[in-house]
LOLUMSE-740138 format. One record per atom (N, C-alpha, C): x, y, z. Coordinates in steps of 0.2 Angstrom, whole numbers, padded with zeros to 4 digits, always signed. Example, Ala and Ser with C-alpha at 12.3 -4.5 7.8 and 13.67 -1.06 7.14 Angstrom:
REM residues 2
+0066-0028+0039/+0062-0022+0039/+0066-0016+0039/+0064-0011+0035/+0068-0005+0036/+0064+0000+0039/
END
This chain:
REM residues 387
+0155-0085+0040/+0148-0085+0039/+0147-0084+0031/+0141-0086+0028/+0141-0086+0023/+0138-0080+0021/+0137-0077+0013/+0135-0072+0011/+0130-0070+0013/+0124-0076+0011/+0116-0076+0013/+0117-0074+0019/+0120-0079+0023/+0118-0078+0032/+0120-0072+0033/+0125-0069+0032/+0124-0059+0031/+0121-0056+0033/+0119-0058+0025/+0112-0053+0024/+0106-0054+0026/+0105-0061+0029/+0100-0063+0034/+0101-0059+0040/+0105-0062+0042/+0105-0057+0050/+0103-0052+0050/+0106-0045+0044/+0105-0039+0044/+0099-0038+0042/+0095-0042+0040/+0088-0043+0038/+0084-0042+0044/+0085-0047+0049/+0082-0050+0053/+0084-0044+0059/+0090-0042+0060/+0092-0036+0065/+0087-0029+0063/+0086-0028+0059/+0080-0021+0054/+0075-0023+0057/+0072-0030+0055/+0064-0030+0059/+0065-0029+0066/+0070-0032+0068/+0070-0031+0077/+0067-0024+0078/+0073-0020+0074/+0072-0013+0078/+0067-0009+0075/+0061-0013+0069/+0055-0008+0066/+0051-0011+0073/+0051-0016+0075/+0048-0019+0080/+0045-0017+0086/+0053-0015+0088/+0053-0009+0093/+0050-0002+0092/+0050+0002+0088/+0048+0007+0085/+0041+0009+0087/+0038+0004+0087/+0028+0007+0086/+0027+0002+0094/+0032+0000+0097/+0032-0003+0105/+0026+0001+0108/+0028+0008+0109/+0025+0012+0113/+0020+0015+0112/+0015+0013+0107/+0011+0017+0105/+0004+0017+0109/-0001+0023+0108/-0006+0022+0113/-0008+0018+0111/-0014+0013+0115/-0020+0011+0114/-0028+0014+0114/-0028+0018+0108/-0035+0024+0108/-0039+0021+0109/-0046+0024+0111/-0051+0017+0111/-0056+0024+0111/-0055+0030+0112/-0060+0035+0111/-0061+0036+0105/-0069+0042+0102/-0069+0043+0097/-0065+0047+0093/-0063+0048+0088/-0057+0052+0084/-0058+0053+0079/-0057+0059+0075/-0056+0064+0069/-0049+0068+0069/-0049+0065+0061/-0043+0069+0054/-0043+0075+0057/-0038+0078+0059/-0037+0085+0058/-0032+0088+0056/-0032+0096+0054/-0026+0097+0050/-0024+0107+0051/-0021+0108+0054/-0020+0115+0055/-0016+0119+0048/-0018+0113+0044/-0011+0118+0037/-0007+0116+0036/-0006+0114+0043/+0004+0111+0040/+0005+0107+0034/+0012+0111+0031/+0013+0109+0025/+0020+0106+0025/+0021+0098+0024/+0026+0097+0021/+0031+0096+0013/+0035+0101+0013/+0035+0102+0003/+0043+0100+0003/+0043+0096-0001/+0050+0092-0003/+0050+0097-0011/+0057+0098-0013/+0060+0100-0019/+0060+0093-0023/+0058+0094-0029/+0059+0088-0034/+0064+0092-0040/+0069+0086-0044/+0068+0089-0050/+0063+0089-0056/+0067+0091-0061/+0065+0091-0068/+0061+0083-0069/+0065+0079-0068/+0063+0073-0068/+0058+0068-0065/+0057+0073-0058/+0053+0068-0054/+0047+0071-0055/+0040+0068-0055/+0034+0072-0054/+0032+0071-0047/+0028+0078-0044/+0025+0076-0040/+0020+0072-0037/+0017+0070-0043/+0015+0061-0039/+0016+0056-0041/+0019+0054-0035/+0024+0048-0035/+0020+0040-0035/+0024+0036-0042/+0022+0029-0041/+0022+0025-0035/+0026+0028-0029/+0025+0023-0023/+0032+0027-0019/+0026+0029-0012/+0030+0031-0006/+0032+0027-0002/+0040+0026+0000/+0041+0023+0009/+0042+0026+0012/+0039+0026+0019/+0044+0031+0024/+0045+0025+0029/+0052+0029+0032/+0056+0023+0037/+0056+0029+0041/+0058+0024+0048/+0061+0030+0053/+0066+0026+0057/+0070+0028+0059/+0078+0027+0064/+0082+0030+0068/+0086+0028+0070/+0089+0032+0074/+0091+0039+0072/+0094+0039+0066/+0097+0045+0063/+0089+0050+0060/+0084+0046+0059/+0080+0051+0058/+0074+0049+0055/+0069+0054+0052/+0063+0052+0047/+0064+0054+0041/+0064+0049+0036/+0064+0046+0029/+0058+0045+0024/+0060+0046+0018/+0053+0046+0014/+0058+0041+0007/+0056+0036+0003/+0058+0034-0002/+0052+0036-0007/+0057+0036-0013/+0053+0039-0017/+0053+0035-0023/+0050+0029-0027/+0050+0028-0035/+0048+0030-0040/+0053+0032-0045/+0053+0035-0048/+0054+0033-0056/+0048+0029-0060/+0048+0026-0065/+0053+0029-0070/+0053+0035-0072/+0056+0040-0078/+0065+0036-0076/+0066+0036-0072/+0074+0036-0072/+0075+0028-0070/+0071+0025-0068/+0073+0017-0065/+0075+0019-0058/+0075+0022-0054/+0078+0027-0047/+0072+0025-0042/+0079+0026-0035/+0074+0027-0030/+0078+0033-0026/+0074+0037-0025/+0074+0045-0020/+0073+0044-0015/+0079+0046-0009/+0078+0045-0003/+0077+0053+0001/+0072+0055+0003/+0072+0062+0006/+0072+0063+0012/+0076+0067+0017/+0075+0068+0025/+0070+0071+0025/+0063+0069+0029/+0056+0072+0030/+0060+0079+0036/+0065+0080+0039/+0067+0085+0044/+0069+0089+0041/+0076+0090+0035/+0077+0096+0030/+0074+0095+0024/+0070+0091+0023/+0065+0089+0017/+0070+0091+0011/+0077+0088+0011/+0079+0090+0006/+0080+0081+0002/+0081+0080-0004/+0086+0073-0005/+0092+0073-0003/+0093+0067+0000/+0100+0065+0003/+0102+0060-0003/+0100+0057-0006/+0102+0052-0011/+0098+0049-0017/+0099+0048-0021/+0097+0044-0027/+0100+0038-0030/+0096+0033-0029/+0100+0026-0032/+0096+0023-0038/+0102+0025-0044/+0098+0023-0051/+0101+0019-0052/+0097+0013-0058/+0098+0006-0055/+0097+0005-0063/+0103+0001-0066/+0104-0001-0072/+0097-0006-0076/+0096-0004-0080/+0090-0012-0084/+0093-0016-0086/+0102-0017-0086/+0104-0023-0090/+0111-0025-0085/+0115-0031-0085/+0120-0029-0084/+0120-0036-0076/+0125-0033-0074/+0126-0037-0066/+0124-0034-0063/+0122-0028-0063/+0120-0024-0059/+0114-0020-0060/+0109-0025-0065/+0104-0024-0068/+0097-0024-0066/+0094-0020-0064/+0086-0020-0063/+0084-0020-0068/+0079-0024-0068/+0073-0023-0076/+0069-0019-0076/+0064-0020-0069/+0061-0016-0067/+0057-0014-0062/+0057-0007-0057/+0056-0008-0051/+0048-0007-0050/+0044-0011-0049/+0037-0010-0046/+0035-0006-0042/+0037-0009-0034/+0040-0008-0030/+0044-0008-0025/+0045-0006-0018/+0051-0009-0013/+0046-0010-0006/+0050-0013-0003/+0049-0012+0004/+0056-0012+0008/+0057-0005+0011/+0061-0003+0017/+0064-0008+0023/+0068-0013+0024/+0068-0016+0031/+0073-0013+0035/+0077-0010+0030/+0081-0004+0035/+0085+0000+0031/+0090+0004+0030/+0093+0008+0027/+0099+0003+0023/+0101-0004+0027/+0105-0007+0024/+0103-0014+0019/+0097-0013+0019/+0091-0018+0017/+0086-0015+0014/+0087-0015+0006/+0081-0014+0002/+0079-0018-0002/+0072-0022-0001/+0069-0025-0005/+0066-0019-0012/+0068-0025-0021/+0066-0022-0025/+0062-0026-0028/+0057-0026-0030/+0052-0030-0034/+0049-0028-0042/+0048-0032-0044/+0047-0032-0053/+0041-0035-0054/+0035-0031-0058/+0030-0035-0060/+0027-0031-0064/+0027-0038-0070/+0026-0046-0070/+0032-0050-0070/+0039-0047-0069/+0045-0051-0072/+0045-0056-0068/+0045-0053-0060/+0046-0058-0053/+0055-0057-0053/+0056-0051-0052/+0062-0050-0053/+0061-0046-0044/+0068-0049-0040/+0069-0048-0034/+0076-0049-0032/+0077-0043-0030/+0084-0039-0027/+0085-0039-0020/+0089-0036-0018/+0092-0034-0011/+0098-0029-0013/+0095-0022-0009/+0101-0017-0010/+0102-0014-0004/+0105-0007-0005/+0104-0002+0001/+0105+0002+0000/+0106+0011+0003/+0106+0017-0001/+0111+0018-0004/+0115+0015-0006/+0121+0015-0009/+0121+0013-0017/+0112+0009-0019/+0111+0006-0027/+0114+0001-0028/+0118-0001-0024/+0121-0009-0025/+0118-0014-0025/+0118-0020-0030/+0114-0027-0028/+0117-0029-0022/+0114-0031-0019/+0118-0036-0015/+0116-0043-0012/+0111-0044-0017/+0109-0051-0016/+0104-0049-0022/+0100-0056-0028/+0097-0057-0034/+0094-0063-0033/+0087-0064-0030/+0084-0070-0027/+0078-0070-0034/+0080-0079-0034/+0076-0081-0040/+0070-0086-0037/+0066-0084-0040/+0059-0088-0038/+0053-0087-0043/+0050-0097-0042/+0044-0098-0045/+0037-0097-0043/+0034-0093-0044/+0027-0092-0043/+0021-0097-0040/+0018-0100-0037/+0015-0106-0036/+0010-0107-0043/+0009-0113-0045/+0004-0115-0051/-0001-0108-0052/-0003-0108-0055/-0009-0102-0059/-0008-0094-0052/-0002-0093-0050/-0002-0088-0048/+0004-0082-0051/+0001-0076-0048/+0007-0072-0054/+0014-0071-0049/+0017-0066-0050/+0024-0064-0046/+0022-0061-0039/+0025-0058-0034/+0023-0058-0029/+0020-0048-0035/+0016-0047-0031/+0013-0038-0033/+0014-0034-0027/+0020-0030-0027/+0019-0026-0022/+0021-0018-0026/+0016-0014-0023/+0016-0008-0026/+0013-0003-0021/+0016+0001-0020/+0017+0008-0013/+0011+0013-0015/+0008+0012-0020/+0001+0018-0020/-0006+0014-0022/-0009+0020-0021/-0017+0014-0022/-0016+0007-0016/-0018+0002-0019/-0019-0003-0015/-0011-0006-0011/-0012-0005-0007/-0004-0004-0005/-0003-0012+0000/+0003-0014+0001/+0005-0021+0004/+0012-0021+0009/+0012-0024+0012/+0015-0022+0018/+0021-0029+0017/+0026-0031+0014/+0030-0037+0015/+0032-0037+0020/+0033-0044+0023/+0033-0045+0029/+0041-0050+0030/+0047-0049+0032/+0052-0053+0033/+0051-0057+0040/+0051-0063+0041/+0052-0067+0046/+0058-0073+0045/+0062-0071+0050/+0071-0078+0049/+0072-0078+0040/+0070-0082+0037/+0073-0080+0031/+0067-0082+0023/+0061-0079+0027/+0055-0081+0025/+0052-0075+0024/+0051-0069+0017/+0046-0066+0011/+0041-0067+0011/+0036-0062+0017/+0029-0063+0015/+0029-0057+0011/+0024-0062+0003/+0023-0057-0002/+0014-0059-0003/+0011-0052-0007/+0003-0054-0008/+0006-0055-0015/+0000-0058-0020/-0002-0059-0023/-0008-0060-0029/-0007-0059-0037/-0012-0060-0040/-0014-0066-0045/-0017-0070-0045/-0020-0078-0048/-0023-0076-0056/-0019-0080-0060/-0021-0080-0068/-0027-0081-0066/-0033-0078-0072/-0040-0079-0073/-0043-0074-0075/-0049-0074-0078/-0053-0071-0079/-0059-0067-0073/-0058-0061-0071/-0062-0057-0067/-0068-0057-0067/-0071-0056-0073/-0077-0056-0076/-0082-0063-0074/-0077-0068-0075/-0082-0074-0075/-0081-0078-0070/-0076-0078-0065/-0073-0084-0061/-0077-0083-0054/-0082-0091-0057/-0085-0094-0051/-0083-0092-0044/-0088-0091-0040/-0086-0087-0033/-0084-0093-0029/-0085-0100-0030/-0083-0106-0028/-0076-0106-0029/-0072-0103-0036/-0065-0105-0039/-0062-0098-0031/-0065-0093-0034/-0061-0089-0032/-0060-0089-0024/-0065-0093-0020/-0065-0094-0014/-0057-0098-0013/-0056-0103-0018/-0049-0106-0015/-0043-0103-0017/-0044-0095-0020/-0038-0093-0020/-0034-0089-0016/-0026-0090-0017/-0025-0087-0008/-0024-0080-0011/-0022-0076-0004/-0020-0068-0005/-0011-0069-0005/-0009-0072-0002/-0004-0070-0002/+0001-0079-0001/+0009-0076-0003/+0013-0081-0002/+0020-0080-0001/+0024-0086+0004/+0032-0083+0005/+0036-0088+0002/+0041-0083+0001/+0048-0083-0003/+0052-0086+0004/+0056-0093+0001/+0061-0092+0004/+0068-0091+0003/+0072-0087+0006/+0076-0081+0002/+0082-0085+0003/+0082-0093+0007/+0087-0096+0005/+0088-0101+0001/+0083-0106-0001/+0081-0110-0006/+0075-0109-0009/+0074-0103-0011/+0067-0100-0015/+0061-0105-0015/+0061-0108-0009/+0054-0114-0010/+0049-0104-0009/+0043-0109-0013/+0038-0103-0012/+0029-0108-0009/+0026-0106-0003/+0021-0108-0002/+0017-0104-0001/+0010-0105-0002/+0004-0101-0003/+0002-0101+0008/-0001-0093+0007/-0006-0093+0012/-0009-0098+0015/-0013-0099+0020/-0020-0102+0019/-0026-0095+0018/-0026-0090+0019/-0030-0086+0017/-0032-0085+0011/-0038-0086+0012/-0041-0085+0004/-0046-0079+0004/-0048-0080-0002/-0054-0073-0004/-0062-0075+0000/-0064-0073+0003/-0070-0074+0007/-0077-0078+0000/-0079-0084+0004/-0084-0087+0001/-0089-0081+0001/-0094-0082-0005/-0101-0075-0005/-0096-0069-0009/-0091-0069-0008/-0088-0062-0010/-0091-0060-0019/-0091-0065-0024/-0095-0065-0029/-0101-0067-0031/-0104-0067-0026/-0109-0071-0027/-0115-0065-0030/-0115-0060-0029/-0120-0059-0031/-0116-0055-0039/-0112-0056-0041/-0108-0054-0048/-0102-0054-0046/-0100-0051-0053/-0090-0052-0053/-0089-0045-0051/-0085-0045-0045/-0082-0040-0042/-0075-0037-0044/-0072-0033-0041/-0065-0032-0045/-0063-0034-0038/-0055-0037-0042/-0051-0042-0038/-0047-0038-0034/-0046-0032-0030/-0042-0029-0028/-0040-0029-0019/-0037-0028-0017/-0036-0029-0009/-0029-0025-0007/-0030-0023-0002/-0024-0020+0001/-0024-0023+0009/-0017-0023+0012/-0014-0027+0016/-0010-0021+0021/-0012-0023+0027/-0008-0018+0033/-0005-0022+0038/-0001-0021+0043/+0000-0027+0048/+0003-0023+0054/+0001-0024+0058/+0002-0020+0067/+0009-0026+0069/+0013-0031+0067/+0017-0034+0068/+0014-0041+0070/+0009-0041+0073/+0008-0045+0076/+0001-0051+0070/-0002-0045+0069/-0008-0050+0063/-0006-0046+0057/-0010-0049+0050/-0008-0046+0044/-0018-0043+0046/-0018-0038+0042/-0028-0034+0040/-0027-0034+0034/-0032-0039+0030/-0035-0037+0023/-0039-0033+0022/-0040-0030+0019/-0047-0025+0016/-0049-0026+0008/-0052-0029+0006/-0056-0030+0000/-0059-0025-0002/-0059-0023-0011/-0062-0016-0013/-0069-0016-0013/-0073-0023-0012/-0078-0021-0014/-0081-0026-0007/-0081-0024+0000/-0080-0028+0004/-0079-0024+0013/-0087-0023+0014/-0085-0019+0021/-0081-0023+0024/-0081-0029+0028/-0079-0035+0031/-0069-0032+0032/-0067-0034+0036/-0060-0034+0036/-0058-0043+0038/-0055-0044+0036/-0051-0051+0038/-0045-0052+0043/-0044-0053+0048/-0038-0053+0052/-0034-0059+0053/-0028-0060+0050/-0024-0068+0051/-0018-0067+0056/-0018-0071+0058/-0009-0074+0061/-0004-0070+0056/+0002-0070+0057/+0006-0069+0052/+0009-0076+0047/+0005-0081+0050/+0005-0087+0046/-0002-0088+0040/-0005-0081+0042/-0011-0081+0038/-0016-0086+0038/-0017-0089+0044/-0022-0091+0047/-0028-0088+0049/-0034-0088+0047/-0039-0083+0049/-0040-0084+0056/-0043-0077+0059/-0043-0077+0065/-0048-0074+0068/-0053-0069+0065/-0059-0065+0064/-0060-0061+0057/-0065-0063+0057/-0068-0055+0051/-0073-0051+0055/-0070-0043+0054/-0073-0038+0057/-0077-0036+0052/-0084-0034+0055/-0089-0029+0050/-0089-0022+0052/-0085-0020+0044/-0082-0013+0047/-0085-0009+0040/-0092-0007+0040/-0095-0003+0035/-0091+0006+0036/-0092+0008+0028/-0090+0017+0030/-0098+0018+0030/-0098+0025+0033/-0105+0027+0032/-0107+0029+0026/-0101+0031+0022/-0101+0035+0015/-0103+0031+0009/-0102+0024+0009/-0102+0021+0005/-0112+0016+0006/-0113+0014+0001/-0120+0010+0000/-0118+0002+0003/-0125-0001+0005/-0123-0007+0010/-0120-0013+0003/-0124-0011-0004/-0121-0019-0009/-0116-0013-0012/-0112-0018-0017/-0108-0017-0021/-0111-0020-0029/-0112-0014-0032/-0111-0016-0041/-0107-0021-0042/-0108-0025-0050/-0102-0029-0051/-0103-0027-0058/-0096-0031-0059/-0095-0030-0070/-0102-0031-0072/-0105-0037-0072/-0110-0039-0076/-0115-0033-0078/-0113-0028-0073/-0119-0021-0076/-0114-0016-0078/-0109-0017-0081/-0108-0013-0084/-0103-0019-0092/-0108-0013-0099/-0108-0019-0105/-0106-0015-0110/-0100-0008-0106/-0099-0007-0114/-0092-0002-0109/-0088+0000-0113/-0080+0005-0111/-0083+0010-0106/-0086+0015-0107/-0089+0020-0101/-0090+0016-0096/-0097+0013-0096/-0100+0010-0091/-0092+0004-0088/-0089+0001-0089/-0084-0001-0085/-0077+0003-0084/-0076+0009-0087/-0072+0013-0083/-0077+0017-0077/-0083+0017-0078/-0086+0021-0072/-0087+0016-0066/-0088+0010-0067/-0088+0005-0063/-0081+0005-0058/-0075+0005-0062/-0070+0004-0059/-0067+0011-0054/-0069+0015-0059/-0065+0024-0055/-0070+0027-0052/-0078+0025-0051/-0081+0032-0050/-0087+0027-0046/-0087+0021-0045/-0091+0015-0038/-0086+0015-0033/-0093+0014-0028/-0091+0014-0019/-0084+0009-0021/-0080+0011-0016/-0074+0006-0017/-0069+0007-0008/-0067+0002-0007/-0061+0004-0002/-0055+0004-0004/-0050+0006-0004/-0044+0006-0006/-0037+0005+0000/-0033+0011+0000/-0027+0007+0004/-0029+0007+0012/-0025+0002+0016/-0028+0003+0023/-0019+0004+0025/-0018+0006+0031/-0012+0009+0035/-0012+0009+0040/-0005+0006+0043/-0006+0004+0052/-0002+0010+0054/-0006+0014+0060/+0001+0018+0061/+0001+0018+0068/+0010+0016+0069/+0012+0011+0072/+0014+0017+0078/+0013+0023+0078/+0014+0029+0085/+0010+0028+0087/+0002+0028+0085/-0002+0029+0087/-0006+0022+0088/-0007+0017+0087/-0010+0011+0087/-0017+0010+0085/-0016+0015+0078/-0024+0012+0075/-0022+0013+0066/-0028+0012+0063/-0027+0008+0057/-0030+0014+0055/-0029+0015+0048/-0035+0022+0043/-0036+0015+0036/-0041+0016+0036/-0045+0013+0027/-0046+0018+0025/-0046+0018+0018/-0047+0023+0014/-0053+0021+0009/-0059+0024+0009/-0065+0022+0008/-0065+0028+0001/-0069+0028-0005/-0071+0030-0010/-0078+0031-0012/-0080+0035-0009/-0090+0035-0012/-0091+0035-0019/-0094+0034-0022/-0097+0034-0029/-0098+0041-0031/-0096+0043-0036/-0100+0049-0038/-0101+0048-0045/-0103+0054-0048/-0109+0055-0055/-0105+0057-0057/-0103+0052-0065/-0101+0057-0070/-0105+0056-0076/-0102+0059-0081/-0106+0058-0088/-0102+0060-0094/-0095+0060-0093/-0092+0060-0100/-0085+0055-0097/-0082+0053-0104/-0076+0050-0106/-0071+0058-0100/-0072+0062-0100/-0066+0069-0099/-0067+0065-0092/-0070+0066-0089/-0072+0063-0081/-0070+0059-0078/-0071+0054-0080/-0067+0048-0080/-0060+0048-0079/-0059+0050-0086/-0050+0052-0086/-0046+0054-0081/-0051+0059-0076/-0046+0063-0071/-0047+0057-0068/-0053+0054-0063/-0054+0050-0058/-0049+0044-0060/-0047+0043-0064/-0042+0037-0066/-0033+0038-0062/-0035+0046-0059/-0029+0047-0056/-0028+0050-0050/-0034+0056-0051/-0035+0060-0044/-0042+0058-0043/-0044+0055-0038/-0051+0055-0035/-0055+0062-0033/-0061+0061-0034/-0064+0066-0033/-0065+0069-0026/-0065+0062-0023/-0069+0062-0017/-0068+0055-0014/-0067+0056-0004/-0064+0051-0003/-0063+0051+0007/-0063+0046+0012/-0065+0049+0018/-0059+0043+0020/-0057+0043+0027/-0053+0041+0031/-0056+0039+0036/-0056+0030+0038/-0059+0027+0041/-0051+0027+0048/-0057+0029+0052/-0050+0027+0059/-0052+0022+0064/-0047+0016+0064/-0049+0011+0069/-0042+0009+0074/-0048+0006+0079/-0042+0005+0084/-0038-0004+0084/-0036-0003+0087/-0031-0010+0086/-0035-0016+0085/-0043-0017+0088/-0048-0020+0086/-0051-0022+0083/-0049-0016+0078/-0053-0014+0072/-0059-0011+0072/-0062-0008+0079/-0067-0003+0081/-0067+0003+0075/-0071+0006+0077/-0073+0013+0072/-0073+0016+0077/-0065+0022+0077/-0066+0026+0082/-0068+0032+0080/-0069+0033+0071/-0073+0040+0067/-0070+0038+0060/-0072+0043+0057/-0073+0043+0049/-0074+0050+0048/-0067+0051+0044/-0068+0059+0042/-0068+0063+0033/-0072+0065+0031/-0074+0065+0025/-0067+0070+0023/-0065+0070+0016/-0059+0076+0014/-0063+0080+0009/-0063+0086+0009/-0064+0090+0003/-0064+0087-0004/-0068+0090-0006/-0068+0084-0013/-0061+0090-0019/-0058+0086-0022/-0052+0089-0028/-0047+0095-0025/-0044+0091-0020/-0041+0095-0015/-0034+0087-0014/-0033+0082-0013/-0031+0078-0011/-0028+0073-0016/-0021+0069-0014/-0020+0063-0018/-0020+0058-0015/-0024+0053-0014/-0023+0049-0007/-0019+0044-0009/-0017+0042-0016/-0014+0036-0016/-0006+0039-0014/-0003+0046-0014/+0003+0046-0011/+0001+0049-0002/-0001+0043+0002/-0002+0044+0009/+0003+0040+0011/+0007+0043+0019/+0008+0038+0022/+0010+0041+0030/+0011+0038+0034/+0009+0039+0041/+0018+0041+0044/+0021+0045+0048/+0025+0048+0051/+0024+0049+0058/+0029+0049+0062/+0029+0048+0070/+0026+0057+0070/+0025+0061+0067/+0021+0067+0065/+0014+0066+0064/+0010+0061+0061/+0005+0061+0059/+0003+0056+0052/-0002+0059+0049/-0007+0055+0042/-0004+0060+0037/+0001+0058+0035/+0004+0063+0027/-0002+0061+0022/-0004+0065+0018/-0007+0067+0011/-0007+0071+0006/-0006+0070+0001/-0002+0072-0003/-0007+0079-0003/-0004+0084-0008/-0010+0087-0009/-0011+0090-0017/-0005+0084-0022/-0003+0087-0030/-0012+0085-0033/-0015+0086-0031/-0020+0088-0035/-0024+0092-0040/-0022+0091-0046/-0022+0098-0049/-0029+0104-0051/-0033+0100-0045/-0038+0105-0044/-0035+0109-0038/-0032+0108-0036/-0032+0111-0025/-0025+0117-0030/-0028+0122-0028/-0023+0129-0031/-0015+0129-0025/-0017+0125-0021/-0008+0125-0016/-0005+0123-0020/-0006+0116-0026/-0004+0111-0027/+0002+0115-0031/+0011+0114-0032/+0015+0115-0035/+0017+0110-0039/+0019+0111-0045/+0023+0108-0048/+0030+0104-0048/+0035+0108-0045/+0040+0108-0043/+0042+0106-0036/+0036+0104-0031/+0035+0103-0025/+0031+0096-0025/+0033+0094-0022/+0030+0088-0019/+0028+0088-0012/+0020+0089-0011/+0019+0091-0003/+0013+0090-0001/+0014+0090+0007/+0008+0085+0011/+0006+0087+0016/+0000+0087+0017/-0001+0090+0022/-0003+0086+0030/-0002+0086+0033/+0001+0084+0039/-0005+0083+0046/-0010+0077+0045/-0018+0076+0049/-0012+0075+0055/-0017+0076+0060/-0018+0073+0069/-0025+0072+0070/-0023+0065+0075/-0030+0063+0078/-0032+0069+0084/-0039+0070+0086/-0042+0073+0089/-0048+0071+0091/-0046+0069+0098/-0052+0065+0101/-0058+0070+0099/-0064+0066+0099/-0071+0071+0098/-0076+0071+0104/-0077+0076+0106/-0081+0078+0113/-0086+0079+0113/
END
């Protein structure tokens, strides 16, 4: 058998068994709210790592529940046991060499013997395992006017998706923001696959919803969830959710408003100078990451309401810790089974992610006085039907 086909199968064996994993999960269809008794999950970091992290994965397996961890400072990835929250490994990864990463954006987990590594804008793309090895260096071209595949584990977060020997990856399109006809931007796609054994690369058919810019230039952001069976987009500036095929075939759009947010969205054209467009972009109604969590069979968006600011200092924070921010929970439908508001500078939600435990969030914000330096730590939602 050949090397590729190897590392195919062992590809293809992962997803089986992620597949299997979220099999059993309820079907909620009651109303439900974020709750949280306190519990505190705190992982030890060193010197070197900070506690918020450019991009979390968690996996789970037979042998147990897992946290990875990117770690721009050293080129590394931190693998931590969520059960003795201690690190079991670190795999730093050369920038030059045979064995050379340039550099990691982000990953995605297909199992413990299979890690996807990605690079952007280089479009640099790996296969390793917890061991730091390459074990495969896949070369590919980008489609005409589109960038490298963009996958990144915080903020707007993306789900790759492996199928036989087919990389679904999303996607960002050369152009200008500011000005691109809402007619241009209608033909472009979200996302495209790599094929990992002749690097052909073909585009989506999903594209950016027609009207999306029509009433001005919106910011181009989107984040991507998938229950195995359909891919969910969520658009930042965009109640609407999209649901495709895993061919990316449209298949409905769900109108899925927060209550916390305003019914239009601003665009750039009202904001004509630095302040006014960092205020636009950190401190306007927005959606952000969405998250499938595959115990429980429903979906969290992560909504941003707008708030007031008036200095350049304000901004600065909001550019990292949000001020203010609510947790939208939907059922496999994409129903609104509730919307739970979080304390406002208490939270980091772009280091969120979901465990057979619950809705991890972070809590290094360095307003919230829990928040340790030294600790990297989450505290630990369940759903609660409401009565």
């Amino acid at each position: 058998m050949r090397k590729n086909d190897v590392i195919l199968f062992m590809l293809s064996g992962g997803l089986s068994f992620l597949q299997s994993c979220g099999s059993d999960s309820d079907n909620i269809t009651t109303p439900q709210e974020l709750v949280s008794d306190g519990q505190l999950v705190s992982l030890q970091i060193d010197s070197q790592t900070s506690n918020v992290s450019v991009g979390l994965v968690p996996f789970q397996d037979e042998n147990g529940s897992w946290l990875f961890n990117v770690n721009h400072t050293n080129n590394e990835i931190q693998l931590y046991d969520l059960e003795s929250k201690k690190m079991e490994k670190r795999m730093v990864f050369d920038l030059e060499g045979p064995e050379g990463v340039e550099y990691i954006s982000g990953i995605h987990v297909q199992s413990m013997d299979s890690i996807f590594l990605f690079g952007y804008p280089m479009r640099n793309l790996q296969l390793t395992d917890t061991t730091g090895k390459i074990k495969a260096n896949y070369k590919y071209e980008p489609p005409l006017s589109y960038l490298a595949a963009f996958v990144h584990n915080a903020h707007f977060n993306y789900t790759p998706i492996l199928s036989g020997n087919k990389l679904l990856v999303n996607t960002k399109f050369e152009g200008d923001l500011r000005t691109i006809p809402d007619d241009t931007l209608a033909s472009k796609s979200f996302s495209y696959t790599i094929d990992l054994e002749n690097s052909e690369v073909n585009l989506l058919p999903m594209t950016w919803p027609a009207g999306y810019n029509a009433s001005g230039s919106k910011l181009l952001e989107f984040s991507m969830a998938s229950d195995g069976e359909h891919l969910v987009y969520s658009l930042v500036a965009d109640h609407n959710l999209y649901v495709t095929d895993l061919d990316g075939n449209l298949l409905k759009t769900v109108a899925n408003k927060s209550q916390y947010v305003d019914q239009g969205f601003p665009s750039f054209n009202e904001a004509t100078d630095r302040f006014n467009t960092m205020k636009y972009v950190y401190a306007s109604d927005r959606y952000e990451r969405i998250l499938y969590d595959e115990y429980r069979g429903v979906f969290y968006r992560f909504v941003f309401p707008k708030v007031e600011v008036k200095s350049e200092e304000e901004i600065d924070q909001l550019r990292r810790f949000p001020r203010s921010f609510a947790v939208m929970i939907l059922d496999k439908d994409l129903n609104v089974l509730g919307e739970t508001l979080m304390p406002e500078n208490t939270y980091y939600p772009g280091n969120s992610f979901v465990s057979k435990d619950g809705l991890f969030i972070s809590i290094s914000h360095p307003d919230n006085p829990a928040n340790e330096e030294d600790l990297m730590s989450f505290e630990v939602f369940k759903l609660k039907e409401i009565e």
